[in-house]
C-alpha positions in Angstrom: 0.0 0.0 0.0 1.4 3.7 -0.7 2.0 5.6 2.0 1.3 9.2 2.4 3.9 11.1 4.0 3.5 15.1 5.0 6.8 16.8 5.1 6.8 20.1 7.4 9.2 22.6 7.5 8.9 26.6 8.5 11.7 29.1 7.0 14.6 28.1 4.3 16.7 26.2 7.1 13.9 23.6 7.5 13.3 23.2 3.8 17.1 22.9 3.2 16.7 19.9 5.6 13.6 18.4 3.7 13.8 19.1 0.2 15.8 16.3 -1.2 13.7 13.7 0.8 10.6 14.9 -1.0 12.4 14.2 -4.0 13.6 11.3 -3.3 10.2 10.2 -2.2 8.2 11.6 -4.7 10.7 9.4 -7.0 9.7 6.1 -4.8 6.7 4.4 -6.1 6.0 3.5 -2.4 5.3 7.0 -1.1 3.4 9.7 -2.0 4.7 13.0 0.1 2.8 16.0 1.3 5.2 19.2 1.7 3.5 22.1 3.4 5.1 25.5 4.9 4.3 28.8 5.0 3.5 31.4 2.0 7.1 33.6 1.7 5.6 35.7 -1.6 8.7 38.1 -0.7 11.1 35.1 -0.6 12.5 32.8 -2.5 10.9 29.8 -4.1 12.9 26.7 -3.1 11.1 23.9 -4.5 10.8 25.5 -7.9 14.7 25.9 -7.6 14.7 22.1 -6.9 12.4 21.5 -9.6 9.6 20.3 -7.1 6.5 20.1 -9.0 4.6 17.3 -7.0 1.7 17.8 -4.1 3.2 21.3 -1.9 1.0 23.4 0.3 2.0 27.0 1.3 -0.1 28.1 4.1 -0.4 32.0 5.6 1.2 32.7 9.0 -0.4 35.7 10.9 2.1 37.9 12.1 2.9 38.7 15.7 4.6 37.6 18.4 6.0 33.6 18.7 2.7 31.9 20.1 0.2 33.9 17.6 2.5 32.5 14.6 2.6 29.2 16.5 -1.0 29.1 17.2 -1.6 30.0 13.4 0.6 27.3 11.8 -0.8 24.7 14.2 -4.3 25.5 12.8 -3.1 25.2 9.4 -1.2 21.6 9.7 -4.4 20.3 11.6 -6.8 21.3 8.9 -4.4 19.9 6.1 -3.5 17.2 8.3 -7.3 16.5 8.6 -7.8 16.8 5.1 -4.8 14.6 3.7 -4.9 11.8 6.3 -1.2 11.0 6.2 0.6 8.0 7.6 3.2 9.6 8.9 4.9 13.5 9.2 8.6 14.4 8.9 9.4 18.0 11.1 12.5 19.9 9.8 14.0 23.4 11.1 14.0 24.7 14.8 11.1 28.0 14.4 8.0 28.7 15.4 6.2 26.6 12.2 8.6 23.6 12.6 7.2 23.6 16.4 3.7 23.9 15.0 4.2 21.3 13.2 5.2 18.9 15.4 2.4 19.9 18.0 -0.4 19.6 15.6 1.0 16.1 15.1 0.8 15.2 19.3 -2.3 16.7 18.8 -3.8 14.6 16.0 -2.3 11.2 17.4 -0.5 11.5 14.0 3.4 10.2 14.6 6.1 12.1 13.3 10.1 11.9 12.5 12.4 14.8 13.0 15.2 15.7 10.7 18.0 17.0 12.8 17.4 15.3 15.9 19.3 15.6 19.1 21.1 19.4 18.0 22.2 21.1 21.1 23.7 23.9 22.5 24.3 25.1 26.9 22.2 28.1 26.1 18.4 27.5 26.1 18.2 31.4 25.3 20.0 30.9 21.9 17.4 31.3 18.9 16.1 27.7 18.0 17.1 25.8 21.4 14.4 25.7 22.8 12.0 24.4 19.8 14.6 22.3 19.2 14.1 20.5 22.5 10.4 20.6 22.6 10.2 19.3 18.4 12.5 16.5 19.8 10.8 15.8 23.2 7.6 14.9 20.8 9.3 12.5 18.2 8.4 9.2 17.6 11.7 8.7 15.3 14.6 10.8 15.4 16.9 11.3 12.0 20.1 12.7 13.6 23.1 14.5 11.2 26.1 13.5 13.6 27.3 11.7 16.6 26.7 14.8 19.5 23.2 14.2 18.2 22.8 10.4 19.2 24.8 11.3 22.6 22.4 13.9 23.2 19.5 12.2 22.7 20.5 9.0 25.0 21.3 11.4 27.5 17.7 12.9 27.8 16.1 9.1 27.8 15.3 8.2 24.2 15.6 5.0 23.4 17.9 4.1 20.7 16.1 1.8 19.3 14.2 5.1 17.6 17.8 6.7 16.6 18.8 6.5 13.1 21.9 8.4 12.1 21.5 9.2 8.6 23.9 12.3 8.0 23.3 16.0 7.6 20.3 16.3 4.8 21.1 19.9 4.1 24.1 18.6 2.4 21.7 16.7 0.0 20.4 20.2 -1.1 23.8 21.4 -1.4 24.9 18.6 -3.9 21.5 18.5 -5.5 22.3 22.5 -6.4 26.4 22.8 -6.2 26.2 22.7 -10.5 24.2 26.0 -10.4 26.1 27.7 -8.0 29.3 27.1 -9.8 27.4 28.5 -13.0 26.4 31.7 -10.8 27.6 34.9 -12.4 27.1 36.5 -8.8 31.3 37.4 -8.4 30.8 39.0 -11.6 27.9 40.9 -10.2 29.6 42.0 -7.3 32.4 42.5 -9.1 34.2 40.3 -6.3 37.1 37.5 -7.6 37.3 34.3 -6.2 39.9 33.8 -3.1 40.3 37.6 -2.1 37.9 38.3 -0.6 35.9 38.0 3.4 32.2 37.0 3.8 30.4 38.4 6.6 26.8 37.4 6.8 24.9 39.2 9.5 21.4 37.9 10.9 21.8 38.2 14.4 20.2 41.0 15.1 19.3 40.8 19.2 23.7 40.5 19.1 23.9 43.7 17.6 21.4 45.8 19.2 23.6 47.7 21.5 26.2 50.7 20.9 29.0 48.8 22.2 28.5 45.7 19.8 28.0 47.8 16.5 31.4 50.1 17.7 32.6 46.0 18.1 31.6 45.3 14.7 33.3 48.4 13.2 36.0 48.0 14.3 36.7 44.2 13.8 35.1 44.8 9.8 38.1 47.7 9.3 40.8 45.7 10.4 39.8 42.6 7.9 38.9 45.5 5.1 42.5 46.9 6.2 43.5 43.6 4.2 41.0 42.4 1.9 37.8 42.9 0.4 34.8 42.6 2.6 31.6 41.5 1.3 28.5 41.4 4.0 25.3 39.9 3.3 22.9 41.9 5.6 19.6 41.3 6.7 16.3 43.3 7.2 16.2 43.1 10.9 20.2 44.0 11.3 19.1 46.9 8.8 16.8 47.7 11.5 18.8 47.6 14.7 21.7 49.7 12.6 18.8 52.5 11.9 17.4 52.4 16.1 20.8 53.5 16.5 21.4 56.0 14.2 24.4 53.4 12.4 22.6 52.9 9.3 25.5 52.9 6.3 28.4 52.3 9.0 29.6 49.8 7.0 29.4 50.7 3.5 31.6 53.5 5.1 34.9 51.3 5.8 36.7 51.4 1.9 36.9 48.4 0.3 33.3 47.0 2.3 30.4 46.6 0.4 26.6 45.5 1.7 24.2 43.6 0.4 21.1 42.2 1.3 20.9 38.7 1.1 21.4 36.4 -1.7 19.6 33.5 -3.0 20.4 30.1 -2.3 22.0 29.1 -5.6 24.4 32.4 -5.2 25.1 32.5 -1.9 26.8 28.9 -2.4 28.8 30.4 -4.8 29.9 33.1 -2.7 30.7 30.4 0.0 32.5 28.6 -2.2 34.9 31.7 -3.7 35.2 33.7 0.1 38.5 33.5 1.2 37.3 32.9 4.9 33.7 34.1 6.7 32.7 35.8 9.9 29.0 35.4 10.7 27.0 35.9 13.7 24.6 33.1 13.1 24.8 29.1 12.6 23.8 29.4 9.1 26.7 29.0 6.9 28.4 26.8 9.1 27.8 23.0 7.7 28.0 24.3 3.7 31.0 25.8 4.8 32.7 23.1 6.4 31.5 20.2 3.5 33.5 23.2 0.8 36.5 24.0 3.3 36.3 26.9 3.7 37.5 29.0 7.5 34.4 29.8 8.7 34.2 32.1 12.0 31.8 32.2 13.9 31.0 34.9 16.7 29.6 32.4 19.4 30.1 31.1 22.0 28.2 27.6 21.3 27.1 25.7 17.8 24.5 22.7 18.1 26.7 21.5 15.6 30.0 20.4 17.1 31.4 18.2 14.2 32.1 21.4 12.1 34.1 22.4 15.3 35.7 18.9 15.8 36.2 17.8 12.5 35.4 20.8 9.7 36.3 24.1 9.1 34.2 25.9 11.9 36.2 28.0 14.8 34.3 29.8 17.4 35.4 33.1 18.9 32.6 34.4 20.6 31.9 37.6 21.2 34.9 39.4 22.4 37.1 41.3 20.0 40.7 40.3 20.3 39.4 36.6 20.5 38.1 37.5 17.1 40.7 39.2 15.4 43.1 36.4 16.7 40.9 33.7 14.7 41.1 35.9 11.7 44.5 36.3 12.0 44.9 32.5 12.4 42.5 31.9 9.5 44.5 33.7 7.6 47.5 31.5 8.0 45.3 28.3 7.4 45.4 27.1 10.9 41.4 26.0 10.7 41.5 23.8 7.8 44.8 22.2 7.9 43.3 18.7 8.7 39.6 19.3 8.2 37.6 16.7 7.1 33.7 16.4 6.0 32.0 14.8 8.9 30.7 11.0 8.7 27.8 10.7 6.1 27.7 14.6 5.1 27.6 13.1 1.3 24.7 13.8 -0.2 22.9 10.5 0.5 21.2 11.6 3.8 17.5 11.6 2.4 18.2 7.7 0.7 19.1 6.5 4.4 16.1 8.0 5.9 13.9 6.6 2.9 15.2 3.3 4.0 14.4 4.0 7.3 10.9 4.5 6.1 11.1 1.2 4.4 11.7 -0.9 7.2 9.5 1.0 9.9 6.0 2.0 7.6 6.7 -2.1 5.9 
């Protein structure tokens, strides 16, 4: 008998993570998948760039705080829940839909596997943590991307029995698009060449939002433009704190800087790919740079992702400045990625394991 499958994810992390296993059950003749998230008409359209054309659902979000978007998305996976009668839901991503998700499912009886399983940081106040503990707490199966994630898990009581490490599916979507990107005439664009330049991709915004950590910023951004082209990809709500404090342009001000607002996914690869080394605020870039080797710096004190740490290309220096400028300055010697490796089953083949997870479990 086919079985029916709705996929769930909220913003472009989650669908990153969920993408190629649509596609790669949508090319089963087992399965027939269901993916649903929310209307982004401003954003961009990810399954068309993956050349999803099967059964997708966009949904509208009200806008507010956390529980009214919650409380919104949950009403819109129960009705199409209701409607669809699926076997079985798949939650990717760690915001507010991804959690809306997974509670309609409790709430409908409907059992569910999580993409991402068992990601974990010491900080419960860092964006994501705690949806990712409550999405987890809920699972019935948990698809985890590398070891910390099966520790974790074992460690808050889950048997293992329900713990299948697959590898990191947001590498899936990287390989499924890597062909693209290197077509991308973005450097070109940006009139940027490959190698020479530094990528600093601000979306931390509640980091930021403080006169001391923009002065921070400044000066950390002058001392890397003092040596090489810096590009910054900038979002919105940075565009916003910047303004609250009368800093808007304070970048575009240090020569050899320019800003840009964010790229698509296709492009931004590229520029990952071609960037000398990046600094970002965020854990965003952190696994596609580490599977391309490239120094990536990250102004944290914690990742939920500790193999790009241990193993790839990922170096945390927090939040204070010389710690900062002391990885750059190591970066720039090659310190970082002297022996980094891709982590275990970060290949491109996640979504196949979890399909044959599927198999056995919905035979």
């Amino acid at each position: 008998m086919v079985k029916k499958i709705l996929l769930a994810a909220g913003g472009n992390p989650g669908l990153l993570r969920i993408l190629s296993l649509f596609k790669a059950l949508e090319a089963a003749e087992a399965y027939t998948p269901v993916l649903a998230s929310p209307a982004t008409p401003a954003g961009e359209d990810l399954p068309a760039l993956f050349g999803i054309t099967g059964d997708t659902v966009s949904f509208e979000v009200e806008s507010g705080s956390s529980v009214t978007r919650t409380a919104s998305a949950m009403k819109a996976f129960e009705a199409l829940a209701i409607e669809r009668k699926p076997d079985l839901a798949v939650v990717a991503g760690d915001d507010d839909i991804s959690l809306a998700a997974a509670l309609a499912s409790v709430g409908l009886g409907l059992p569910f596997g999580r993409i991402g399983a068992g990601m974990r940081t010491s900080n419960r106040a860092v964006p994501g943590e705690a949806n990712r503990r409550l999405i987890d707490s809920a699972a019935d199966m948990f698809f985890v991307s590398e070891h910390s994630g099966i520790y974790n898990l074992v460690g808050e009581g889950v048997d293992e029995e329900r713990i299948f490490f697959v590898g990191n599916t947001a590498i899936d979507s990287l390989a499924t698009v890597i062909e693209q990107a290197n077509d991308s005439d973005v450097p070109g664009r940006f009139g940027i060449e490959p190698k020479t330049y530094a990528m600093l991709r601000l979306e931390n915004a509640a980091a930021l939002d403080s006169a001391e950590a923009l002065d921070r910023l400044e000066r950390v951004v002058s001392v890397i433009a003092g040596k090489h082209p810096v590009l910054v990809l900038q979002n919105a709500d940075v565009d916003a704190v910047m303004k609250e404090h009368g800093r808007q342009g304070m970048l575009e001000a240090i020569a050899g800087t320019q800003v840009r607002p964010p790229v698509g996914y296709v492009d931004f690869l590229r520029l990952v790919k071609d960037a000398l080394f990046i600094l970002t605020d965020s854990e965003g870039v952190q696994d596609e740079s580490t599977v391309m080797k490239i120094p990536c710096i990250t102004m944290l004190d914690e990742t939920p992702s500790p193999a790009t740490i241990e193993i790839g290309t990922n170096v945390l220096a927090g939040t204070n400045e010389e710690d900062i400028l002391r990885r750059i300055a190591e970066v720039a010697e090659g310190k970082p990625v002297k022996h980094a490796k891709i982590p275990e089953k970060w290949d491109g083949a996640a979504s196949q394991r979890i399909m044959e997870v599927l198999d056995r479990v919905l035979e």
